[in-house]
C-alpha positions as CSV (number, residue, x, y, z in Angstrom):
1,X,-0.8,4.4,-29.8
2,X,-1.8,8.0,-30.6
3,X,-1.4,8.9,-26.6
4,X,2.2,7.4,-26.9
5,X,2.9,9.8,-30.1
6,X,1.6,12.8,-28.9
7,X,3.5,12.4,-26.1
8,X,6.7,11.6,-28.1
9,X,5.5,14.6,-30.2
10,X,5.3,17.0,-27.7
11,X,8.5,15.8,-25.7
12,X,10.3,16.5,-29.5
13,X,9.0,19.8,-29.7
14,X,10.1,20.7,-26.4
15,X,13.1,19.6,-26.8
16,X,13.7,21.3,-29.9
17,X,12.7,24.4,-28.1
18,X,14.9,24.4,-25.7
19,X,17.7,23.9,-28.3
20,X,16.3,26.9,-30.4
21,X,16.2,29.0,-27.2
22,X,20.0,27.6,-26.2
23,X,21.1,28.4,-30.0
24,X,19.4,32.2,-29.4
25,X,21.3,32.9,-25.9
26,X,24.4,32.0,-27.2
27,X,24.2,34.4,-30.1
28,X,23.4,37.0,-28.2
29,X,25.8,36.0,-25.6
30,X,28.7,36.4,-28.7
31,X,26.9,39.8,-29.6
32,X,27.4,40.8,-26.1
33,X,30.8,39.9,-26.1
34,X,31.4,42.3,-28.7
35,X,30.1,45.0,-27.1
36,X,32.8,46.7,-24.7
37,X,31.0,46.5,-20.8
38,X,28.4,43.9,-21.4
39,X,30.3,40.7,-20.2
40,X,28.3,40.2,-17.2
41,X,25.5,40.4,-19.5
42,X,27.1,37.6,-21.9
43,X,28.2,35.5,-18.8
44,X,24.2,35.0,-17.9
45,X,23.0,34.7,-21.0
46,X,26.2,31.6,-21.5
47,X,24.9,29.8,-17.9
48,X,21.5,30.3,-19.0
49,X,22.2,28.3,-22.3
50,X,24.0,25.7,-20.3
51,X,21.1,25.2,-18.2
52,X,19.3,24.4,-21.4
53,X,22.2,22.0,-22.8
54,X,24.7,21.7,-20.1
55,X,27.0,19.8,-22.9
56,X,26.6,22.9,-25.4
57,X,30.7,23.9,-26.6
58,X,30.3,26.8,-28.1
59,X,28.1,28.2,-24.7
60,X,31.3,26.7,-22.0
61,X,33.7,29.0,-25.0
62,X,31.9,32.0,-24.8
63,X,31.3,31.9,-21.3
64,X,35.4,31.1,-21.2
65,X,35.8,34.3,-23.3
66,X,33.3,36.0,-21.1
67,X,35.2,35.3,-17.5
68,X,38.8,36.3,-19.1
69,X,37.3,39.5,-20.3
70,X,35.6,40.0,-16.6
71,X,39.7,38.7,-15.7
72,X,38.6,35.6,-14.1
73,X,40.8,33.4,-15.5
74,X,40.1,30.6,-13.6
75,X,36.8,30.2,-13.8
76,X,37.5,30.3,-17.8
77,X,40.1,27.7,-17.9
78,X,37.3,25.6,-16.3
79,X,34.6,26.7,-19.2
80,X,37.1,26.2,-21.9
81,X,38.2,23.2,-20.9
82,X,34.6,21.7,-20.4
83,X,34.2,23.5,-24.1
84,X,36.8,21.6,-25.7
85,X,35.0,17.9,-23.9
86,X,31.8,18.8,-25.6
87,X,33.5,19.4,-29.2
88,X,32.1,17.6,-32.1
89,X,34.0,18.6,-34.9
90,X,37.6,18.9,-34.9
91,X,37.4,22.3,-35.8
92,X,35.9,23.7,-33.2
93,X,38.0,21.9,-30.9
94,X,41.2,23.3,-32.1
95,X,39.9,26.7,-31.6
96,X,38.1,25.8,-28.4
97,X,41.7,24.3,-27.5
98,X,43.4,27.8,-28.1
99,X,41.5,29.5,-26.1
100,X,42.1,26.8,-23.3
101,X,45.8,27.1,-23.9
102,X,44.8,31.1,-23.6
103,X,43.0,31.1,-20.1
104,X,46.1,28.8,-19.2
105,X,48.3,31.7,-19.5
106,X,46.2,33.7,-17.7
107,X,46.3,31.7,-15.1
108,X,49.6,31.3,-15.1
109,X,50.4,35.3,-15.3
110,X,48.2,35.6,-12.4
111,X,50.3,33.2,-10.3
112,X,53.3,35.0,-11.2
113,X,51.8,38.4,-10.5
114,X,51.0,36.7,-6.7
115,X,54.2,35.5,-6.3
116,X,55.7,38.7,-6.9
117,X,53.6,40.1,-4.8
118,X,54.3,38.0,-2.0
119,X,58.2,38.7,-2.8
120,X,57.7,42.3,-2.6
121,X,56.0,42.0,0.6
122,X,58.6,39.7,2.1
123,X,61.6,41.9,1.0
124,X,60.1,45.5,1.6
125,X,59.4,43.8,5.6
């Protein structure tokens, strides 16, 4: 029975490491985010966390916030919408949601911009 704890134990603490180091890359990733020209920086230290807890909101919303900053809007539509699944409280999910409907503008102004560009290039021809 003592085997079966320590194992147990030591499974727990793990675990609970890994959280604590998830809970530490996603701070820094916000710090980063603050900081004009680190958002590559931000974006590991986001896909890092999500290695750790690959259901972690706040880590898919900063990495969202990340990518549009880096004008990937795309790839931050994705991470917000995979932040606003992994909501717990309702809170967070109506800001997590804002930003979604944010990278979805995005997106959408970048299809514009490509269909205008493919109108100039047919009319100018």
């Amino acid at each position: 029975l003592t085997e079966i704890r320590g194992v147990g134990e030591g499974e727990s603490a793990s675990v609970g490491m890994d959280s604590a180091e998830r809970d530490v890359l996603t701070r820094r990733a916000g710090a980063l985010l603050q900081l004009h020209g680190c958002e590559d920086a931000a974006t590991l230290d986001c896909k890092a966390a999500l290695a750790l807890d690959p259901q972690h909101a706040l880590a898919h919303a900063r990495l969202a916030a990340a990518l549009l900053q880096l004008q990937r809007p795309i790839e931050a539509r994705a991470a917000a919408q995979n932040a606003v699944r992994f909501a717990v409280h309702a809170d967070h999910a109506f800001r997590f949601q804002s930003l979604l409907d944010k990278c979805t503008s995005e997106c959408d102004l970048c299809a514009d911009d490509g269909l205008e560009r493919t109108e100039q290039s047919t009319s100018s021809a």
